[in-house]
C-alpha positions as CSV (number, residue, x, y, z in Angstrom):
1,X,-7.5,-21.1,-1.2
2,X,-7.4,-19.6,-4.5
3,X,-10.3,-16.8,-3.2
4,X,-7.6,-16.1,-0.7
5,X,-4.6,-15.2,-2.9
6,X,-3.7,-11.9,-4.7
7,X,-1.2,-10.9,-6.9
8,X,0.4,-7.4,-6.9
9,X,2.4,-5.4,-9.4
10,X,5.6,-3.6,-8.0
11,X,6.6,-0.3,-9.3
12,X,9.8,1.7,-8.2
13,X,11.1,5.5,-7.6
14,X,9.1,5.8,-5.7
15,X,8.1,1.6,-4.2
16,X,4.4,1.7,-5.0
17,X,2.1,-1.7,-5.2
18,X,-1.0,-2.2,-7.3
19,X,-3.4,-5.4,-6.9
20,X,-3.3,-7.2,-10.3
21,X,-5.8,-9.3,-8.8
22,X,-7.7,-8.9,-5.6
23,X,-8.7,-12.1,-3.6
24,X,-12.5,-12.2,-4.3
25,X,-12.5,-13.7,-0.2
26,X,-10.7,-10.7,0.4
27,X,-12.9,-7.9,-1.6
28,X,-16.0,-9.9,-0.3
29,X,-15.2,-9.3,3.4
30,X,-14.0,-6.1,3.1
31,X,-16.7,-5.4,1.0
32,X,-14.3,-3.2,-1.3
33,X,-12.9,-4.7,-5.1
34,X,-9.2,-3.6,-5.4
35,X,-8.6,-5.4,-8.7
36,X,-6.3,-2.7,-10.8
37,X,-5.8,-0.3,-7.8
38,X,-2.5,0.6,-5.9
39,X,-3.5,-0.1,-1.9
40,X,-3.6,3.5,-1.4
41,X,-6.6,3.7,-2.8
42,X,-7.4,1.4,0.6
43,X,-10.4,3.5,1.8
44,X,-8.9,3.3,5.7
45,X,-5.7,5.1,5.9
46,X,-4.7,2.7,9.0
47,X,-5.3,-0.4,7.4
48,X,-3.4,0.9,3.9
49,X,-0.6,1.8,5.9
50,X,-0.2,-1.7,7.5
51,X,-0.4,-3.1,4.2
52,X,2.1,-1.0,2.9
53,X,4.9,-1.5,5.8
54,X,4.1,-5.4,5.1
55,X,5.0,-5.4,1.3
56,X,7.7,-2.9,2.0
57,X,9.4,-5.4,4.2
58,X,8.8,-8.2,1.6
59,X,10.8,-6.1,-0.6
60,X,13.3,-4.8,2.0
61,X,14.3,-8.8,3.1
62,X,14.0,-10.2,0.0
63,X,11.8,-13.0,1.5
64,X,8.7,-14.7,2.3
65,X,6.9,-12.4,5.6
66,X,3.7,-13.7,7.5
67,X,1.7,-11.1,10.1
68,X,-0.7,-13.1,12.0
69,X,-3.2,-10.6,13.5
70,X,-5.3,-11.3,16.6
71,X,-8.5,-10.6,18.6
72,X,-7.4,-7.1,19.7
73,X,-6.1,-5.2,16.2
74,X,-8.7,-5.6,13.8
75,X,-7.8,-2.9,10.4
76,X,-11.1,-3.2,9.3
77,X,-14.4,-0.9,10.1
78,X,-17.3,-2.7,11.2
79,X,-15.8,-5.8,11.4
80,X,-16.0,-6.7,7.5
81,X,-13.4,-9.3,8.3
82,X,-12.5,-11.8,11.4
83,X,-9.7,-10.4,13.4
84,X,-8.0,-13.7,13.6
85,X,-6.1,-14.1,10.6
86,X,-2.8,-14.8,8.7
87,X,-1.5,-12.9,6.0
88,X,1.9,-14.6,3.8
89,X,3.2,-12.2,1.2
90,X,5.8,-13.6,-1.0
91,X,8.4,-12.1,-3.3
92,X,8.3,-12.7,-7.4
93,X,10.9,-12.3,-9.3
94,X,10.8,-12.8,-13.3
95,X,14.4,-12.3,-13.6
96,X,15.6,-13.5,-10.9
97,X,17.1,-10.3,-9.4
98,X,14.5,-7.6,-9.1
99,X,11.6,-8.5,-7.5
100,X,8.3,-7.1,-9.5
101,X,5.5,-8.8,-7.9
102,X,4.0,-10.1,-5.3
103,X,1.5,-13.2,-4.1
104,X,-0.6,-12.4,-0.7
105,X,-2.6,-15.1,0.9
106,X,-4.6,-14.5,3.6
107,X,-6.6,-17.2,5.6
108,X,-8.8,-17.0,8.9
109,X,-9.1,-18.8,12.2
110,X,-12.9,-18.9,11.2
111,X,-11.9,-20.9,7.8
């Protein structure tokens, strides 16, 4: 599992998120290291915008948010990863109050 997580840094004014550490699983299948990079700097625009509305409502709720995406709405060119998959973002906190990172674990039907 651990090839599977990622940790991301959370800035404000304005809400951006940069990978801290990029699931090597991840980077492998999409054949793109995002270690140190804010996810727009996701080279499709689609799939960075998806991400971004998915940590946004992490943020927004204050709480754990899991997208499970099927067969029909892959986000990645030329199938670099399965379309069946589950992605868990969870809120950090190292205050308690103000949430400043987050953990994202994706797995796949195939796994």
């Amino acid at each position: 599992m651990l090839g599977n997580l990622s940790l991301l840094d959370v800035a404000y004014n304005p809400l951006r998120f940069r990978y801290r550490i990029h699931a090597s699983n991840l980077a492998r299948r999409m054949k793109k290291e995002m270690t140190n990079k804010f996810i727009d700097d996701i080279p499709v625009s689609d799939h960075a915008m998806r991400v971004r509305k998915h940590f946004s409502e992490v943020i927004r709720c204050r709480i754990p948010v899991v997208y499970k995406r099927g067969d029909s709405d892959s986000d990645f060119p030329d199938d670099h990863l399965p379309r069946d998959c589950e992605v868990l973002v969870l809120p950090l906190s190292s205050d308690g109050i103000a949430i400043n990172m987050l953990m994202s674990a994706m797995v796949w039907d195939t796994e």
